[in-house]
C-alpha positions as CSV (number, residue, x, y, z in Angstrom):
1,X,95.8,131.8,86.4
2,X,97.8,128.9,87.6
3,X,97.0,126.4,90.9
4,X,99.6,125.1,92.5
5,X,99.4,122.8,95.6
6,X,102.5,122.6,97.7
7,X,103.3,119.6,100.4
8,X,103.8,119.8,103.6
9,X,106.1,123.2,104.7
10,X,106.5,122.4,108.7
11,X,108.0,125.8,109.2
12,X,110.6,125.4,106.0
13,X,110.1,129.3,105.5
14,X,113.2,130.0,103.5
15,X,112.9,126.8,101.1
16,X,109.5,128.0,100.6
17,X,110.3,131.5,99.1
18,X,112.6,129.6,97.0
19,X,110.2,127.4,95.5
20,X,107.7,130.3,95.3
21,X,110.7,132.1,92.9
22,X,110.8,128.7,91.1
23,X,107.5,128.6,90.8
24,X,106.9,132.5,89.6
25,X,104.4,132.7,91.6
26,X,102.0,135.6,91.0
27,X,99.6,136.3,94.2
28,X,97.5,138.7,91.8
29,X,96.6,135.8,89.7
30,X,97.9,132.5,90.9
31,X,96.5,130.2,93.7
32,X,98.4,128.1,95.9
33,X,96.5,125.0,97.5
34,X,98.7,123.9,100.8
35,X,98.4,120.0,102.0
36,X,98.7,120.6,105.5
37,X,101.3,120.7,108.1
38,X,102.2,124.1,107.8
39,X,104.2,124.6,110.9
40,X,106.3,122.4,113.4
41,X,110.0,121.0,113.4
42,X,110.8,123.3,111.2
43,X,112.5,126.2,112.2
44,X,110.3,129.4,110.9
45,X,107.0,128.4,112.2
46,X,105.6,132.0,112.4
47,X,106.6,133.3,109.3
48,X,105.1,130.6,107.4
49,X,101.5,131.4,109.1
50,X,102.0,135.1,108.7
51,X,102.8,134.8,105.3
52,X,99.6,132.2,104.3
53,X,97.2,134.4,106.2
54,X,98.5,137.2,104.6
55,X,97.3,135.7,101.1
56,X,93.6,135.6,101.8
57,X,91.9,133.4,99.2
58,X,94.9,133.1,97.2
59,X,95.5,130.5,99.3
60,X,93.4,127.5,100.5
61,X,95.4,125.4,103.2
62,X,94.3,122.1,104.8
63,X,94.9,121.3,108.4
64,X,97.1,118.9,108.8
65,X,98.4,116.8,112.3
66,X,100.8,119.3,113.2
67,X,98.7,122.3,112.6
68,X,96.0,120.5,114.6
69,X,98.8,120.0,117.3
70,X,99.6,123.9,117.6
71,X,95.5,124.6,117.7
72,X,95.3,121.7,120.9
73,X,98.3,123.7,122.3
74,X,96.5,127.1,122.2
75,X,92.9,126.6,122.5
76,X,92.9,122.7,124.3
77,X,95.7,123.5,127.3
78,X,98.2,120.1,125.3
79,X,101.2,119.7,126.8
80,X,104.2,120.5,125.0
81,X,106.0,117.9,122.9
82,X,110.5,117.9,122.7
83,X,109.7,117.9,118.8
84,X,107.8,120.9,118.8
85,X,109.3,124.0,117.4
86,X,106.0,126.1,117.4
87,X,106.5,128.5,120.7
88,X,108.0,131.0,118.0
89,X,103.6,131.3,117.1
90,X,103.0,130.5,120.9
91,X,104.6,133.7,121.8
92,X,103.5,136.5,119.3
93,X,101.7,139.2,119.3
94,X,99.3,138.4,116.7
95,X,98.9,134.7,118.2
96,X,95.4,135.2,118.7
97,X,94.7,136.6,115.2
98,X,97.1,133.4,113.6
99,X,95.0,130.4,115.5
100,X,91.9,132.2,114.5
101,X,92.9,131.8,111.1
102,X,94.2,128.9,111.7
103,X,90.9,127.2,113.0
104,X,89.1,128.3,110.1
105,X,90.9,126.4,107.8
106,X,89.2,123.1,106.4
107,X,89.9,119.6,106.7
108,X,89.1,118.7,103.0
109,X,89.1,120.9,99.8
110,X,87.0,119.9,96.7
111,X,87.6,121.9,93.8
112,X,83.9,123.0,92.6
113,X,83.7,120.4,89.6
114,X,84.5,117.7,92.2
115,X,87.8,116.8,89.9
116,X,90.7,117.3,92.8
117,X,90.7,117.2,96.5
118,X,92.6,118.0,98.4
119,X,93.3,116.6,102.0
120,X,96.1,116.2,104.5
121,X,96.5,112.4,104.8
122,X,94.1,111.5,102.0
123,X,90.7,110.2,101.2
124,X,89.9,106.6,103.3
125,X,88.6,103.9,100.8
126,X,85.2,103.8,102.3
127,X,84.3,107.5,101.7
128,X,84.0,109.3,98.1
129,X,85.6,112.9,98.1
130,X,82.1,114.4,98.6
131,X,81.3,112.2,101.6
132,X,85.0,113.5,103.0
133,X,84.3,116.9,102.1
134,X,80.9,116.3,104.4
135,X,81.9,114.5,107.2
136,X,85.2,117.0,107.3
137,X,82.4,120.4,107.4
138,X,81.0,118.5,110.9
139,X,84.5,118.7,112.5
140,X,85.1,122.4,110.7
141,X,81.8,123.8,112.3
142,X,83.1,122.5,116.1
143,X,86.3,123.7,115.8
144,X,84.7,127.3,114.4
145,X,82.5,127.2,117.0
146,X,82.2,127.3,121.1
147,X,82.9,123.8,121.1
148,X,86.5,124.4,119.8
149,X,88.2,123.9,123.4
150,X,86.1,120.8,123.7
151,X,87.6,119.1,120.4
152,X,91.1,120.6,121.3
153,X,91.0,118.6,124.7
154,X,89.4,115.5,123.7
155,X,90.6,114.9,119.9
156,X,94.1,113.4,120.8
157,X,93.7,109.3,121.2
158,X,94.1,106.5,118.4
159,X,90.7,104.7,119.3
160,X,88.0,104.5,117.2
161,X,90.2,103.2,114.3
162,X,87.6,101.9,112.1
163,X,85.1,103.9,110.6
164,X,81.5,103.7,111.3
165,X,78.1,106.1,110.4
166,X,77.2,104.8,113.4
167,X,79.8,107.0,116.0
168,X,78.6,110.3,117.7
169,X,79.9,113.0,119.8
170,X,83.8,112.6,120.6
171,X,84.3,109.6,118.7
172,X,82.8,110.7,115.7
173,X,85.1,114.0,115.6
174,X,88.3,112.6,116.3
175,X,87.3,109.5,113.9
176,X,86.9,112.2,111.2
177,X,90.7,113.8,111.8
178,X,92.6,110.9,112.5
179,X,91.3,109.8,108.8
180,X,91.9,112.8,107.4
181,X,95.5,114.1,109.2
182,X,96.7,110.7,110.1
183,X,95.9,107.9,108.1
184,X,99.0,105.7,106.4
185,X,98.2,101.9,106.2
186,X,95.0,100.2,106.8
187,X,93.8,96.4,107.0
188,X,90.9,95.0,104.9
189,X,88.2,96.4,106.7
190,X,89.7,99.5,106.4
191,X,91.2,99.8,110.6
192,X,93.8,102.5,110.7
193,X,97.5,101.5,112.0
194,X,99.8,104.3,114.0
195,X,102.5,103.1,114.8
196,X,104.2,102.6,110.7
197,X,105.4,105.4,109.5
198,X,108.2,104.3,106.8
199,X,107.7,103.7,103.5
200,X,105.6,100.9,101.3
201,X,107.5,97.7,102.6
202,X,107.3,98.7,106.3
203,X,103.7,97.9,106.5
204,X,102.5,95.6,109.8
205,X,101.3,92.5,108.7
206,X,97.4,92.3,107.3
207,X,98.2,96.1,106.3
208,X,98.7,98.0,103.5
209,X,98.4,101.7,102.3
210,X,95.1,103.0,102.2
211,X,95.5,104.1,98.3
212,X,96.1,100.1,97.7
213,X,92.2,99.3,99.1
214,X,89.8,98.1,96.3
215,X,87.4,100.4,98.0
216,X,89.6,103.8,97.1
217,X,89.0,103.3,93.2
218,X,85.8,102.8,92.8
219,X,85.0,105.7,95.6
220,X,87.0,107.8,94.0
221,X,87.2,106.9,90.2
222,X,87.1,109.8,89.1
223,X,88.5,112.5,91.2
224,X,92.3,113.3,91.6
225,X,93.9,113.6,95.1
226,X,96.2,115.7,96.8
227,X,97.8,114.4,99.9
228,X,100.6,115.0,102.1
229,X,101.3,113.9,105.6
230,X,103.6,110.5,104.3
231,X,107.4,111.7,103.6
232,X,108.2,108.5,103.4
233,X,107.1,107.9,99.9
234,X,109.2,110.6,98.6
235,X,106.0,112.4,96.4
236,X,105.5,108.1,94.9
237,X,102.0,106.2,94.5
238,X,102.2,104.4,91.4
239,X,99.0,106.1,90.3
240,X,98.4,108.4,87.6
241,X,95.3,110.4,89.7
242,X,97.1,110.3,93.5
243,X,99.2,112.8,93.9
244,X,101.8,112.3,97.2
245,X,103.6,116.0,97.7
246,X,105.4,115.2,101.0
247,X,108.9,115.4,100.2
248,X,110.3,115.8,103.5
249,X,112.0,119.1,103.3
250,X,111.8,119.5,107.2
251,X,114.1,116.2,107.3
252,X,116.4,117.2,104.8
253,X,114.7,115.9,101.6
254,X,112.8,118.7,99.3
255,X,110.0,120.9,99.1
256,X,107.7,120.2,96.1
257,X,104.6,122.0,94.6
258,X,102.6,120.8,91.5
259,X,100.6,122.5,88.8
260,X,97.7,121.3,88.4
261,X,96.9,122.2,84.9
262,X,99.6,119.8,83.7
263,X,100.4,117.9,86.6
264,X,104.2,119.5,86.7
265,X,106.1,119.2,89.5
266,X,108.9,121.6,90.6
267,X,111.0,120.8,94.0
268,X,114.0,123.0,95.7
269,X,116.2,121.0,97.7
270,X,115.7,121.7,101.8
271,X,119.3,123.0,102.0
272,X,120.5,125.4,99.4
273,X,123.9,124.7,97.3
């Protein structure tokens, strides 16, 4: 049996059965670990869904901004954003049975020997995988739960920006996915920044990216992570156990899964020939 973990798909239906054929991949014995953003901008939004639910534990799929977007559409009453490409899901029949799913996908995935995890943005410096993988079950069980509509309605907003044990309720929640599904560059006491979305040098001053804090190696020593969320670095970190798969196929760029046995990476371009 082989793991792979593939970045973020945004609807990139077609690229993805390419890579799949790159791949071999063998649903009877193969796993597939997705980094979030499954759906929007990309043109095939519903087939992508249909196709990961169809998988059942073959696959294991982070939520990611986006596919936090399309749950705040259905269950929360957001407005709709010009970028969105997701009324494709909006509109199904099986809509229902999709954001069902959907909402009962984690935040955080730790492998069971704590040796990879696996989130959408990544792991902030101040928390170890394990503390992720807790604080990320507290959001999980809302957003299973009758309180779902609640989150949906109240998660969108950038404040707080700094973590604390401290924060409750609302704050606490959206805290916990902005970490998790948004998270890029981050100042010395570890305050999150929105507005940079570029790559390494575009960072605000008194910034940097959160896999640069002191904090993240010694949290995390000894686990290897799986992120997404950051096209901008083009799958780069400059470290051996951080592992960026964003490769911005909805833009153009490529779609890339890794083995995780060996660390192999295999990429088709977004655009065939």
């Amino acid at each position: 049996m082989a793991i792979y973990a593939i970045g973020d798909i945004q609807g990139c239906y077609e690229p993805l059965q390419r890579l799949l054929q790159l791949i071999q991949f063998d649903p009877q014995h193969d796993q597939l670990w997705l980094a979030g953003d499954l759906v929007n901008r990309g043109p095939d939004n519903l087939a992508v869904l249909r196709w990961a639910k169809s998988l059942g534990n073959r696959v294991i799929a982070v939520l990611g901004n986006h596919d936090l977007h399309l749950l705040a559409r259905y269950y929360g009453g957001e407005k709709k954003s010009k970028s969105d490409t997701i009324d494709d899901v909006l509109q199904a029949a099986d809509c229902a049975e999709l954001m069902d799913w959907l909402r009962h996908c984690p935040l955080v995935h730790l492998s069971d020997d704590g040796s990879w995890c696996m989130s959408h943005a990544g792991i902030p410096p101040l928390w170890s995988a394990g503390k992720a993988r807790q604080l990320a079950a507290e959001v999980e069980t809302v957003l299973q739960g009758e309180q779902c509509q609640q989150l949906m309605a109240e998660m969108y907003g950038n404040k707080p920006n700094i973590w604390s044990d401290d924060l409750q309720g609302t704050d606490r929640w959206r805290a916990i996915v902005n970490h998790l599904t948004r998270m890029r560059f981050i100042d010395q006491q570890c305050r999150l920044d929105f507005k940079a979305k570029e790559g390494l040098d575009s960072a605000p001053e008194g910034y940097f990216p959160w896999f640069k804090a002191p904090q993240y190696e010694a949290k995390n020593a000894k686990t290897r992570i799986i992120f997404g969320h950051w096209a901008a670095l083009a799958g780069h970190t400059g470290n051996n156990t951080l592992f960026a798969l964003d490769t911005g196929c909805v833009w153009g760029g490529s779609l890339t899964a890794m083995r995780l046995d060996d660390q192999q990476r295999f990429s088709v371009p977004a655009n065939p020939g």
